[in-house]
N, C-alpha and C positions, 0 to 999 in steps of 0.2 A: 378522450385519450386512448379509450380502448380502439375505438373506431380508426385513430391515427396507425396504431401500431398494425394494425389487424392491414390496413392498406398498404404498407411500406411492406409488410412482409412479403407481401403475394409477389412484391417489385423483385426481390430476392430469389423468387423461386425455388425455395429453400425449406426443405421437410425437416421436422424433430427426428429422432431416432426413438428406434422400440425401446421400451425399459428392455427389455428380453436380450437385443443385441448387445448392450453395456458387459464388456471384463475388464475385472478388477486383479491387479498385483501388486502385493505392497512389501514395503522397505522397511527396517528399523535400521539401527547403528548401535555397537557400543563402542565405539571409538573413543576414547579417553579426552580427546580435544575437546570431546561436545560435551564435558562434566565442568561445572565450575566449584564443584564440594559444596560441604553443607554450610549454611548460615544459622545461627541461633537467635534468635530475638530472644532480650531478657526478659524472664517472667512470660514470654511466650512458646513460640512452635520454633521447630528447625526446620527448616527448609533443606531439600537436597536441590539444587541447583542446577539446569542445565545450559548448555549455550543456544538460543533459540536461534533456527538460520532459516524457516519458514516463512520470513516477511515479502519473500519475493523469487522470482525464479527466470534465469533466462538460458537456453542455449544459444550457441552460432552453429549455422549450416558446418562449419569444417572442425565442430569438435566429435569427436567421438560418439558410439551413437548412444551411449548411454552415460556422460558424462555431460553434467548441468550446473551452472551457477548458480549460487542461491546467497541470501542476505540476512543477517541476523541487524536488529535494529539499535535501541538506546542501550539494551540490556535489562534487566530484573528491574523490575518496578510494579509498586503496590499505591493505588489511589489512600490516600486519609483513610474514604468514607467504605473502603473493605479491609482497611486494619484490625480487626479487630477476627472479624471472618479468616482473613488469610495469615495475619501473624500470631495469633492468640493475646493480641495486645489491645486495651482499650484505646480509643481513637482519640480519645481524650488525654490520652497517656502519650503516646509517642508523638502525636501530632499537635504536641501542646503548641510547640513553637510557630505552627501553619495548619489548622484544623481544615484549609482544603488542600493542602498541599499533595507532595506523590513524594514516595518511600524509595529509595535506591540500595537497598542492601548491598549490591557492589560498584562503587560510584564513580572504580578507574577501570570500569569493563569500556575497551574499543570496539566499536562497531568495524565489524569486517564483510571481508566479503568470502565465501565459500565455493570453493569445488568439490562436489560429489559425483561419485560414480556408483550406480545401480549396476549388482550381480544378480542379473535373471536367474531365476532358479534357484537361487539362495533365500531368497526372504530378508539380503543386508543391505544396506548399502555403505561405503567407504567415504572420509573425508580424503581430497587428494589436495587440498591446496588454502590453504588460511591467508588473506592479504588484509594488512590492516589499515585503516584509514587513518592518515594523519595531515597534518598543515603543510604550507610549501616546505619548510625548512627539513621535513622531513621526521616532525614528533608526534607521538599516535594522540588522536585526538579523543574525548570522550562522546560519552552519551547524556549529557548533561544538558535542561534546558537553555535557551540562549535567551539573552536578556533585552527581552521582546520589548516595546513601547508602543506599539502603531498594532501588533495579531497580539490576541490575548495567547499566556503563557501561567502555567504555574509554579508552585516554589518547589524546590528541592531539599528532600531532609533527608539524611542518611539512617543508615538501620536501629540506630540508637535516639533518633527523631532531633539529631543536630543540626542547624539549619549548612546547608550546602551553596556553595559558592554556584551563579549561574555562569554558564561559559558559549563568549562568541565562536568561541571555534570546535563547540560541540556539533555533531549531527546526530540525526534520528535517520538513520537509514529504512524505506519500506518497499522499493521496486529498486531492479539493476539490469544493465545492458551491458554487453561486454562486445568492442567493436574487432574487427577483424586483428587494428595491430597490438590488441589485448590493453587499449587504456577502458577505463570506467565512465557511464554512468547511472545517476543513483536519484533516485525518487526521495526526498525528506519530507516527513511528516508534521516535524515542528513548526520549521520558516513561514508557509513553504519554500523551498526552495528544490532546485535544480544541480547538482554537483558534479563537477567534472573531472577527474582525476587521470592519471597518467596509470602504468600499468604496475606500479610497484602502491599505487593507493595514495599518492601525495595527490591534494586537492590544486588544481590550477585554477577553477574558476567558479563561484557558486552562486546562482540566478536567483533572485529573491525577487519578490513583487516590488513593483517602481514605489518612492517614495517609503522603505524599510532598510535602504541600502547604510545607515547611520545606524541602525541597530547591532550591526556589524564591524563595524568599524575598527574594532580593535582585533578583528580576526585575524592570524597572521595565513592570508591567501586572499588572493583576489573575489573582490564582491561586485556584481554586476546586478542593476535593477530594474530586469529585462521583462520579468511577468506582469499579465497587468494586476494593475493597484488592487480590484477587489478580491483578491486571492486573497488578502492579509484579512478580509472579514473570513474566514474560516473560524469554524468553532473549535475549539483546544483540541489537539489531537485529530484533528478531519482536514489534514493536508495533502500531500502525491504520496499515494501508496503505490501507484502502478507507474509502469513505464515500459514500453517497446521502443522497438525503433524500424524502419522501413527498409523493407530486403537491400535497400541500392544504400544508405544509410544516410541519406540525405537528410529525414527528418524525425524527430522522437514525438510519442507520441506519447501523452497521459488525461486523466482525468481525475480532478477533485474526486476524495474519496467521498464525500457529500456536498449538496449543495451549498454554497456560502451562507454566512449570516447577514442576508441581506435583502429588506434593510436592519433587520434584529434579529435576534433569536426564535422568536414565534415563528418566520419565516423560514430557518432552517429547520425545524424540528417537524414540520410540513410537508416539505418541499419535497420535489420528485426530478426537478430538472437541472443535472451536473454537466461540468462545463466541461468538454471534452478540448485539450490545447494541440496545438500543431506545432513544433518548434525547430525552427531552422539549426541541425548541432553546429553548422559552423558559425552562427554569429551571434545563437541562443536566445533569437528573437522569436518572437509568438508571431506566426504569418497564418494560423488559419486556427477558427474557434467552432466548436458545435456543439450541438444540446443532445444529450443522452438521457434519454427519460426511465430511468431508476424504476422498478416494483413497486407500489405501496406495501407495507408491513402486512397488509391483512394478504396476501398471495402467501406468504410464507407460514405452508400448514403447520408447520412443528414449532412457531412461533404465536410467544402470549403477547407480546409488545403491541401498547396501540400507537405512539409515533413514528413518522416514517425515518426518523433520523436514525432510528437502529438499523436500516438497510444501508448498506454504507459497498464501496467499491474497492477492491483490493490488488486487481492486476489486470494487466493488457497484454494479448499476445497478435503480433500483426503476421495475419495469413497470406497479406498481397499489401499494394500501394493504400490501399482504403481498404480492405476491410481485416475485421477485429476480430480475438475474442473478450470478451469483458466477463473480468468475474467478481460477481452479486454478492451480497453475502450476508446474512446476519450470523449472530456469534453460536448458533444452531446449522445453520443450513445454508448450503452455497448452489447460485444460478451459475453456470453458462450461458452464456450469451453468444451468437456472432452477429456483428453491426455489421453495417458499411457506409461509409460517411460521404460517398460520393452520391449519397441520393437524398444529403441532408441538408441543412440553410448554412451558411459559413456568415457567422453571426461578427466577428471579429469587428472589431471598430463602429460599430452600430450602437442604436440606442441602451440595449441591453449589456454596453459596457460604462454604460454612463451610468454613477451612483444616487442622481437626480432623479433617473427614468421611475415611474410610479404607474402601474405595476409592477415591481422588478421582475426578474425573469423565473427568479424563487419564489412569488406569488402565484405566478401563473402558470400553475399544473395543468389549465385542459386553457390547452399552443394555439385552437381556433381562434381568427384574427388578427393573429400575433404577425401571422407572416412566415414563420419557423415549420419549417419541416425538422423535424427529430431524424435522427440513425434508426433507420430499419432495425429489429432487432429479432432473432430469431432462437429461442429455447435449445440445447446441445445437451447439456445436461441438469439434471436435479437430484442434491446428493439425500433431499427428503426420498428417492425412490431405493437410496442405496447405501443401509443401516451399517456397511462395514467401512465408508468411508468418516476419516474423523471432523471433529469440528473445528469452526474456525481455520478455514482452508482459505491463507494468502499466496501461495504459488503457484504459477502457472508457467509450461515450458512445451516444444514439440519436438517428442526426443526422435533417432534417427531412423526407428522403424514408422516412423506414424503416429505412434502414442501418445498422448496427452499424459503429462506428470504434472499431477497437483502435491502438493505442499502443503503442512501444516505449521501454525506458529504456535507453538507449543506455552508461551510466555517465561519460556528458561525454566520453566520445572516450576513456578510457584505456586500452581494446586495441583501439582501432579502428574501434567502433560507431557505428553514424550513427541518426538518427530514421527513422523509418520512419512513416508512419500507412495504416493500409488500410480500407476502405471494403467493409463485407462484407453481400452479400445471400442470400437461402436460407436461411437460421438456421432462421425458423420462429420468433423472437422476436418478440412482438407488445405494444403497449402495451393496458393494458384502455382 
């Protein structure tokens, strides 16, 4: 594998940058909008609440050069098996009703989408624009699981650990694109799916993997079952976190935030090779597939994790027709990346999309024989060299002097986190 990547690079011709050239400037906010107040769990902690909008980041070439979209996701939420850690509540107590279930202290929070503007030289930034996601008819939708059959899904209890209704016409918002005549679209994490919205945030049409489109069914917006079928092996919570789209905007680009479970879980918790899609936006069909080969866990020095499923993928930002930036990430320490998939195998419709194929393409970490060339992938930054950047950085954007703005998802305040955005020069990223 090493050998693979070490050859594709040289094809790039394409240097790292000195830790030495990297600057750093960073954002906070206290804008009132981004406060949800506090929550009290009984017999536990109070939580101060915030609105997380680090799940994803995009600018357009004709916004402002310092104003960037960004995406807050399901909302507040606490797994069972950290109740206890996060709310001061035994997990046995609040989670009696679903002891693996996930906690949503606020259960009618709408996922939206975010305008911010960074004031250089201030150390703020501004929220300018709140749009909230809702159905065709025009009613905000939640963050609530969807009542999955065919991708595993888990249960919803609210803060009091009562069980919660699931809802088809919830999303988990994690990546966003904003096109020239300012409609949406959005990376979901639960489906997965693909969401396409108008410019006021009513959903027109949401791409789910072929054969899940009945799992939806009572969603009031169009369901379309365009992805292919093994997407739905995703492990709970490892769906589209990223999403760009191509300068002329012909096509969006994302990749599984890990590799699938396929064909079980041993294989994704291994696996190193994520499936990069190519998606036609006008007919929201997958016309072109490639293999991105992920870090193993041991490259990430500030990390103790021995499976490679904590390496997980969080954003794409497209620099030209083909090539990328892809950003890395365990819940310490974030890669840059830039690929370029025009020197890669476009695997699409091939054995490696058939769920019979044996080795899947998630067994097969080192690609000799396979036939597959992987995306060149070339090192830009490593935030393990740069102790002032925060963690758990899901945003990625190219603001209008050249700057790389990454993003944090803070998880709404629930141990503590604040936004952060930073403003990064030296990379060595360039647009074509």
């Amino acid at each position: 594998m090493r050998t693979l990547f070490a050859a594709s690079a040289l094809a790039l011709v394409l240097a790292a940058p000195a830790v030495a050239q990297i600057q750093i400037e960073q954002f906070t906010s206290t804008d009132q909008v981004l406060s949800l107040g506090s929550f009290a769990f009984q017999g536990g902690k109070t939580l101060n609440l915030t609105v997380g909008i680090g799940s994803g980041g995009f600018r357009r070439p004709s916004d402002p050069a310092f104003q960037a979209w960004v995406v807050g996701d399901r909302g507040p939420n606490i797994a069972c098996s950290e109740a206890e850690e996060i709310a001061g509540v035994a997990r046995a107590t609040i989670c009696a009703a679903a002891p693996n279930g996930r906690i949503y202290p606020t259960p009618d929070y709408t996922p939206s989408a975010y305008g911010i503007r960074m004031l250089p030289g201030t150390g703020r930034f501004v929220v300018t624009d709140v749009i909230t996601v809702k159905d065709k008819d025009g009613v905000p939708v939640d963050g609530m699981l969807n009542p999955l059959t065919v991708a595993s899904t888990e249960t919803p209890l609210d803060g009091a650990g009562k069980l919660l209704q699931q809802n088809p016409n919830a999303v988990d918002l994690e990546g966003i694109v904003r096109l020239r005549n300012g409609e949406f679209w959005f990376g979901d994490e639960n489906g997965p799916s693909l969401i396409h919205t108008d410019a006021e945030g009513r959903i027109i049409t949401r791409y789910v993997p072929a054969g899940t489109e009945q799992d939806y069914a009572r969603a009031n917006y169009r369901t379309v079952g365009s992805l292919p079928a093994l997407l739905a092996k995703r492990a709970t919570n490892r769906g589209l976190e990223s999403l760009t789209i191509s300068p002329d905007e012909r096509f969006l680009w994302t990749i599984m935030q890990n590799p699938v479970a396929n064909p079980d879980a041993a294989a994704y918790r291994d696996a190193l090779n994520a499936r990069i899609l190519q998606v036609d936006r006008a007919t929201g069909q997958v016309v072109g597939q490639f293999v991105y080969q992920m870090e193993p866990v041991t490259a990430y020095k500030s990390d103790t994790a021995t499976t490679n499923n904590t390496v997980r993928i969080s954003e794409m930002l497209a620099l030209s027709a083909t090539r990328f930036i892809v950003l890395e990430r365990t819940e310490r320490t974030t890669k840059l990346y830039e690929i370029d998939v025009s020197q890669a195998t476009n695997i699409l419709g091939t054995r490696w999309d058939d769920p019979a194929t044996r080795p899947t393409l998630e067994q097969s970490n080192n690609l000799a024989g396979t036939g597959i060339t992987p995306t060149p992938k070339v090192l830009r930054l490593d935030t393990a060299d740069h102790p002032s950047l925060p963690v758990k950085i899901e945003g990625l954007a190219m603001m209008g002097d050249g700057r790389i703005m990454l993003i944090n998802d803070d998880d709404f305040g629930i141990t503590g986190g604040r936004t952060i955005v930073s403003l990064i020069s030296g990379t060595g990223i360039r647009l074509d």
